[in-house]
Structure formats: C-alpha cells, structure tokens
C-alpha positions, 0 to 999 in steps of 0.5 A, spaced: 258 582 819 262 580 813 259 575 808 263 570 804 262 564 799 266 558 798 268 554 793 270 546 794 269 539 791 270 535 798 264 536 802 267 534 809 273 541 807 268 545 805 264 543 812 271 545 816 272 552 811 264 554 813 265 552 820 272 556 821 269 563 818 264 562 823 268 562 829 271 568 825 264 572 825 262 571 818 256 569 815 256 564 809 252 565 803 253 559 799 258 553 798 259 552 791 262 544 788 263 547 781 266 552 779 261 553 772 256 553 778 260 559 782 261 564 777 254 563 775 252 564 782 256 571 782 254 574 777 246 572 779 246 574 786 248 582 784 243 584 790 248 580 795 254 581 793 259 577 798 266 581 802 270 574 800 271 568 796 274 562 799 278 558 794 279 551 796 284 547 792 280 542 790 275 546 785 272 543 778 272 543 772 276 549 772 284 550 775 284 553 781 289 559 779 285 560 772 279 562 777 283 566 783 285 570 776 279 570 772 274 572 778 279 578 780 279 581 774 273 581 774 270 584 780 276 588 784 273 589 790 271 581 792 278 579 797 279 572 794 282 567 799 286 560 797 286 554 802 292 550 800 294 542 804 302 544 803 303 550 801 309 552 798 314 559 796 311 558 789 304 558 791 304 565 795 308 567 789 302 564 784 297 567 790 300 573 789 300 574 781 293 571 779 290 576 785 288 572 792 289 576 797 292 570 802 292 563 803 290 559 808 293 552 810 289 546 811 287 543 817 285 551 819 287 554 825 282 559 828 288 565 829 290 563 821 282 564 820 281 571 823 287 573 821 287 572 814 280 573 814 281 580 818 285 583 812 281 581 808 275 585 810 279 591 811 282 590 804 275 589 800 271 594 804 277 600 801 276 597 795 269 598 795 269 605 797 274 607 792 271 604 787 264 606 783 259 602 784 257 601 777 250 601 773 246 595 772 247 596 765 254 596 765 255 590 770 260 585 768 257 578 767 262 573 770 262 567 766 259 566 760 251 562 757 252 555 756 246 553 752 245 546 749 240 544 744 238 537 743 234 532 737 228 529 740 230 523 735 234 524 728 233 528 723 230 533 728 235 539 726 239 540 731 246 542 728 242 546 724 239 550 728 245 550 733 250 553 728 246 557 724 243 560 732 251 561 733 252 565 726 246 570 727 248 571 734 256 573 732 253 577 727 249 582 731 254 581 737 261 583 734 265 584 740 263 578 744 266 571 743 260 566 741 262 559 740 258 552 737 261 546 740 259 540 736 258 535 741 255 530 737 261 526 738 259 519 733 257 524 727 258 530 727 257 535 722 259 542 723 265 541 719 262 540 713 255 544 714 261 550 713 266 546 709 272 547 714 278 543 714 278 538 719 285 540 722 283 540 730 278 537 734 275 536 741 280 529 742 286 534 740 285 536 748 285 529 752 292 528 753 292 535 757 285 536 759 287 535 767 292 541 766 288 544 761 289 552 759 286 558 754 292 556 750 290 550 749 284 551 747 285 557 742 290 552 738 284 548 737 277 553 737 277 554 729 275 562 728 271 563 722 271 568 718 264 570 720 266 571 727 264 564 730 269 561 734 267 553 733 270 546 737 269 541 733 268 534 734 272 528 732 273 526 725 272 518 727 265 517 731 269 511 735 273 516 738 268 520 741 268 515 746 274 517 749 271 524 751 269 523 758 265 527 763 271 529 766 273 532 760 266 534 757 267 538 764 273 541 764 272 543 757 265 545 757 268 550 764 274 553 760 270 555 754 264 558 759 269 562 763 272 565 756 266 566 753 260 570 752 255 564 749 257 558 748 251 553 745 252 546 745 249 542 739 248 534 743 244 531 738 239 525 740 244 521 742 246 521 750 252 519 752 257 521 758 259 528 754 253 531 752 250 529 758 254 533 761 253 538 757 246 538 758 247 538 765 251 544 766 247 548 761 243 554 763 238 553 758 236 546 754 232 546 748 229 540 745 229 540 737 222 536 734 219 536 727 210 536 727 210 529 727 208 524 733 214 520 734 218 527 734 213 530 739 213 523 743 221 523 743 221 530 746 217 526 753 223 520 752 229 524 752 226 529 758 224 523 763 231 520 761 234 527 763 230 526 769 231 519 771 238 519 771 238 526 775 242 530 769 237 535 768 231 534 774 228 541 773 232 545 770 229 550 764 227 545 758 224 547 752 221 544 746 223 548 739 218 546 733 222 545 727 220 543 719 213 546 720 209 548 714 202 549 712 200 542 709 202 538 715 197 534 719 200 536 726 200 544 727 204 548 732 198 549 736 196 541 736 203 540 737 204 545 743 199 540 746 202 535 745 209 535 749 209 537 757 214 541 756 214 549 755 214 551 747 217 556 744 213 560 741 218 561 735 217 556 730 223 554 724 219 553 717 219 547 713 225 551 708 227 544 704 231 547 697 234 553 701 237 549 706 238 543 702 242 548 697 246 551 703 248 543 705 250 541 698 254 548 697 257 549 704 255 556 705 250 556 710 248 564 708 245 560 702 240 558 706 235 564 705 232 570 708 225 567 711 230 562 714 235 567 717 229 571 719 226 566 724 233 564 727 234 571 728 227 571 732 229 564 735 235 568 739 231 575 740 226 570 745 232 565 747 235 573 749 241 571 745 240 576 741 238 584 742 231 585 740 230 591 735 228 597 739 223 602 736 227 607 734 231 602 730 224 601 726 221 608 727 228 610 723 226 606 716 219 609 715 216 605 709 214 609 703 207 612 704 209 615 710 216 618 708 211 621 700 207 624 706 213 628 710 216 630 703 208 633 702 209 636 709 216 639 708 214 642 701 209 647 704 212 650 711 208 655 712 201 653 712 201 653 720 203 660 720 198 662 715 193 658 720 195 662 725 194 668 723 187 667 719 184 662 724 177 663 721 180 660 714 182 654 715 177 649 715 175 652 707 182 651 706 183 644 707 176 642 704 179 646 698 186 642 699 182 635 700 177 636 693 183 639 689 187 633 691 182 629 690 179 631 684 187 630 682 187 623 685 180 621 680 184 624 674 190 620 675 186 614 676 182 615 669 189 615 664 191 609 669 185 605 666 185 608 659 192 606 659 191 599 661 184 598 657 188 599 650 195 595 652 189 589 654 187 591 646 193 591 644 195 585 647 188 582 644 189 584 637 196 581 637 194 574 639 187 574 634 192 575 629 197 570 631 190 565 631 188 569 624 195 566 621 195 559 624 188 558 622 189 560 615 196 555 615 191 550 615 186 553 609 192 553 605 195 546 606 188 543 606 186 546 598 192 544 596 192 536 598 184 537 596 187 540 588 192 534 588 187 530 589 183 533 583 188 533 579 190 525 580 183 524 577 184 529 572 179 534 574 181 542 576 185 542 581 185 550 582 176 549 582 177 543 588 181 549 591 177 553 591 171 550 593 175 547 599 177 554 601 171 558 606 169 564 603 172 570 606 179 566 604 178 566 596 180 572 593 187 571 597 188 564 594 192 562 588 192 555 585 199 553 581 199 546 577 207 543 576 208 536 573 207 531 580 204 537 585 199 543 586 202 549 589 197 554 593 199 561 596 193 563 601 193 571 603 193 572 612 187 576 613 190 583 617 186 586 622 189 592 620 190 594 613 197 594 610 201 595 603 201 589 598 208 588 599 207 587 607 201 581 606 202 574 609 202 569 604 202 562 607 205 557 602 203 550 601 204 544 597 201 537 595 204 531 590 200 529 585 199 521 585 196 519 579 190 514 579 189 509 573 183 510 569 
C-alpha cells in the first residue's frame, strides 16, 4: 500500500484529502498544519519515508509553491501533489516548474484521486529504483535547526551567548549557512555587540511578509565578514510591535527552510514574535546567572510557556551563565534549584573580556577561555562537531614527540634484541642507569646554577642596603659637625663620634664659612680600586648660637 503525508492548515480540507487517499488504497501517515512541522517530520522519520506528498493550497507560513520546489529538490523520489479550489493554466505551468507531479481540483472527485494518485505511485516507485539509496551520513536534512535562547530576566546574557554561539558555529561549519535572528524586539543588540551599520532590519520585511520570497530576505539578512548571516531587530523598540505571529511565522519558516541552523535570541521579554520563536524552535535554552531571582526566573518563564500552551513539552533547557568560583550559588546547587534539565556546560564569569569586547565591538576580544566553553556549549547542543580522537591524537604534546625523536633515532635496537634474546634485559638496565646517571648530572649543574644567580641576586641587594644605610651615616654626621660647629666646638670630632665604626676610616669632614661637608665611603662587598669606591656626599649649614 502506497503511503502518503499531507500538508493542510484547514482541518475540515485535510479531512476530505485523507478520506479520498483512502478510498484510493493509500495509507496516511501523517497530516501536518505548518509546514516548518512537515519539513522536520521528513527528515525525522527517514525510516519511513512516505510515496506522496500532498500539498493543500492552504499551507503556512511558507508560500506554497516555494515548498513543492524546496521539497523537490531535495528529495527526488517523493511525488508531490497540490490541491488547488480553482485552478488556473498558470497553476499546471507553476505545478510543472517547481516540481509537482499534478494538481488536484477541490472538492475531490474519487476518478480525479485515483488517477492522480496512480501515476503518481508508478513515477516515485521508478524513481526510487533508479536512484541510489544513499548513506545515513550523507542524508540530506530537509530544512534547517531553529534554536531559541531566552533570559530568565535581564541581564541573563542571551544576546551574549546567542551571537557569539552563532560565531563559533559558522567558524567550524563553513560551508553551511547559519544565521543570528535578534528577536529582542524593544532592545536589540546584535548591531551594536558587532558594530553594524544599521542599514535593514526585520521590520523591512512587513510590507511584503504575505508574498514573502528568498529574494526578499537576502536584501536584508546582513552577511558579516566572519561567515554569519545576521536578521536584526528594529532600530526603534516601539516598532517591534508592528511584528506579529503571522510575520514572526512567516519569516521564521523562510529562514529555516534556507538555512542550516538558525538561533533565535528572544530575550526575557514575551511578546507575539518571540513566542513564536519559542514555539516553533526544536530546542529552547534558558540563560540564567547563579542567583536566586535568575534561578527563580527560569520556573516563571517555563510555567508561562506552559500555561499559555507555547511550549508545553517541548525540550527546555536551563544554561548557567556568569559563573565563578566566590559565588555563593555553584552549579551544582543551582541545578537543583531549576526543574528543568541543565546543561552541563557552563559559561564563566568573564567580566574584563567581555566587557572590553562590548566596549571595542569586536566579539574575537572576548578571550580564549570565553570561546572555549561557547565552543563546548555547541559540541553538547550538537551545533558544532565534536573533535575526534584523531584530531587530538595528531598534536602530541611535548614529552610524548621527545619520546618518539629518541625511538626514532635508534632504529635497530629491535633487530639487535632478536637476534641476541638473551641480551636485552642487561641492556636496558645498562640504558635505564646511563640515562639516569645522566638525568642525576643534569640535575646537580641545575641547581648550582640556581645556587649561584639566588647568591648573586643576594649579594646585589645587600649592596644597594649597604649604600642607603651608609646616605644616612653620612647625612647624620654632617648635621651632627653643624651642630658642633654652631657652638664652636670641633665639627669633624662630633662627626666622627656620630659615625659607627666600621664607617670612620671612610669619612671625611670639610669646614666652610656657614656649613660642614661630609664624604662617607660605601662599605664593598667585593673590593675594588680606589677610583671605582662609592662616596656619599652630605652637607649641613651651620647656625650660629649666641654666646
């Protein structure tokens, strides 16, 4: 029995189209309303895969004929039927060119059906036989991965993460499209946070959101120069309210069907367009810091989702971001905190980085440590390709490759083991002692080189001590000769009384009218000649006192 899936928005026409493919012998499947929904469906069930696909002409959010063409081209074998109210020559030339197989006329008629259906069958069964099944590997995924991160408040980070999750994506995956839609529609930062001019934004797509095209969308998807593609928000925050489901939906549907991975930052604020996002996203994640209103926040926001039926079991995640060592909440108290699953990649507390990366506009400021674990954030989110143990096994660290060069520099000592199998085990003791007779030598001249540059350091700043102290010595005996001499006593007999012993024979005491000059010779640790000594001058007025 021929299988069949369908696509129709109206309950009461995709009841009729399953009932007539009955009548028809066809089993089917599944009945999709969106087609973001189909296009994940077809390529989820890959174990099933269906003979038809019947397109109703009420389909959403994508236009119908952009769907018959990008279902077409990328799965060959699947006949694809359109069902049409009234239709016209165009239509059959339109059905013709984006790839359907024929179009039925509404109301259904059971000969229209049959027939239709029929050749249909026949055409997908020869296509399927001609064509080669290909590997699970190299199956051709229908339509992109939408993933949305949300705050639990503000401040949580998730423009942050969003974009440069987007960056490190695009960097590791160059050949797939991956795009950063900022959906924080009252303040959007993306522009900023990557200092882009703000030429288009999201509110550029209204007028034509219901006859939306590809075209449309490429004149204003900015491409930066890192390989992301980037939607971003409106300039004036009072506009994003103009951006309704219809258009979230519309545009949302568009992107993921031209894209690899699309993420989605909604912020903390829900309103009609994020809601959307949230709802149509195959993976939600929640950003939340390691506080108590953050952690509280992220129950507040999945509830809401629940209650308003946005996201009612759809996978949720909690992110913990902003985490460090002193914080009084650590991840672990924290993932029991929030009654959704964590990650168990967390984003550290990188405050000067990131800050010097918003301030400068250049998010490759934001540090290693900081890409790092963004990079491990999308290896678990599986955006990103996990590094294989070839990869790793192919950078050998530095003892490992001194311990091949030694291998490699004596070739033949497994010859010589088999032949002489009764010498090997002496000569590796002889090695093992030799090398470490070796090692023990290298050791001592290591330490003796330390012992005398720690001598040497020692010696220079006992000199340096020598010489303040003696600056002192000297300034002291001159305003002790000063004082002396005020009084008419012997200036150069208070100085040198004033002066400890081991500094006399270095002093030299000189009278003037008005003032006593002293010249006090640095004690050397090692001896030099007369013309190399340190002298320290000093001087002090005299103020004579009557009598």
């Amino acid at each position: 029995m021929a299988r069949a899936v369908i696509l129709s928005t109206d309950e009461q026409r995709g009841w009729d189209i399953r009932q007539a493919l009955g009548a028809s012998d066809v089993d089917t499947l599944q009945v999709y309303t969106t087609s973001h929904a189909l296009l994940h469906g077809l390529s989820a069930n890959t174990d099933i895969s269906p003979d038809i696909l019947v397109v109703d002409e009420n389909c959403a959010p994508m236009p119908m004929w952009d769907l018959v063409r990008e279902v077409a081209s990328r799965t060959p074998a699947l006949a694809i039927l359109v069902v049409l109210a009234d239709p016209a020559p165009e239509d059959f030339a339109a059905a013709l060119d984006n790839g359907a197989r024929g179009v039925v006329r509404y109301p259904l008629s059971y000969e229209e059906v049959s027939s239709r259906v029929e050749n249909a069958v026949a055409w997908s069964a020869s296509v399927k036989q001609a064509v080669q099944k290909r590997s699970e590997n190299e199956t051709a995924v229908l339509g992109g991965r939408l993933v949305a991160i949300a705050s639990s408040k503000g401040g949580a980070g998730s423009s942050s993460v969003a974009l440069h999750l987007g960056l490190e994506t695009a960097r590791s995956r160059p050949g797939d499209r991956v795009v950063v839609v900022d959906l924080d529609l009252q303040k959007p930062d993306l522009s900023i946070l990557l200092d882009i001019p703000r030429y288009r934004d999201i509110t550029d797509l209204l007028p034509v959101v219901e006859e939306l095209t590809p075209r449309h969308l490429q004149d204003v998807v900015h491409e930066h120069a890192s390989g992301l593609s980037l939607l971003l928000g409106p300039q004036h925050g009072e506009r994003g309210e103009l951006v309704t489901e219809f258009a979230a939906r519309q545009i949302l549907g568009m992107l993921v069907s031209r894209s690899d991975v699309v993420i989605v930052d909604v912020g903390s604020v829900m309103g009609e367009a994020n809601s959307v996002a949230v709802e149509m996203a195959d993976e939600v994640i929640v950003c939340a810091t390691p506080d108590v209103l953050s952690l509280r926040g992220v129950q507040r926001i999945t509830e809401l989702w629940s209650r308003l039926s946005i996201r009612d079991g759809g996978p949720v995640k909690a992110l913990l971001n902003k985490v460090d060592k002193k914080s009084d909440l650590q991840p672990e108290t924290a993932r029991r905190i929030v009654t959704v699953p964590t990650l168990s990649t967390s984003i550290p507390h990188e405050f000067a980085s990131l800050e010097l990366a918003v301030n400068r506009r250049d998010p490759e400021l934001a540090g290693a440590a900081w890409s790092s674990r963004i990079e491990d954030l999308g290896i678990e989110m599986s955006l990103i390709p996990s590094h294989s143990l070839d990869d790793r096994s192919s950078r050998p660290r530095f003892r490992s490759a001194s311990r091949s060069t030694r291998t490699e520099t004596a070739p033949d000592a497994s010859d010589v083991a088999a032949a002489a199998p009764a010498q090997p085990d002496s000569r590796a003791a002889t090695t093992g002692r030799s090398r470490f007779r070796s090692d023990r030598g290298a050791v001592s001249i290591e330490a003796v080189g330390i012992t005398a540059l720690f001598a040497l350091f020692t010696a220079i700043a006992f000199q340096v001590l020598l010489v303040g102290v003696t600056a002192i010595f000297a300034s002291n005996a001159a305003n002790e000769g000063a004082r002396a001499a005020a009084v008419g006593a012997s200036a150069s007999h208070a100085a040198h009384s004033h002066t400890p012993q081991g500094w006399r024979d270095g002093l030299q005491v000189r009278e003037s009218p008005g003032r006593v000059s002293v010249e006090l010779s640095t004690p050397l640790l090692v001896p030099t000649t007369e013309g190399f000594d340190l002298t320290i001058p000093a001087s002090a007025g005299v103020v004579k006192e009557p009598y």
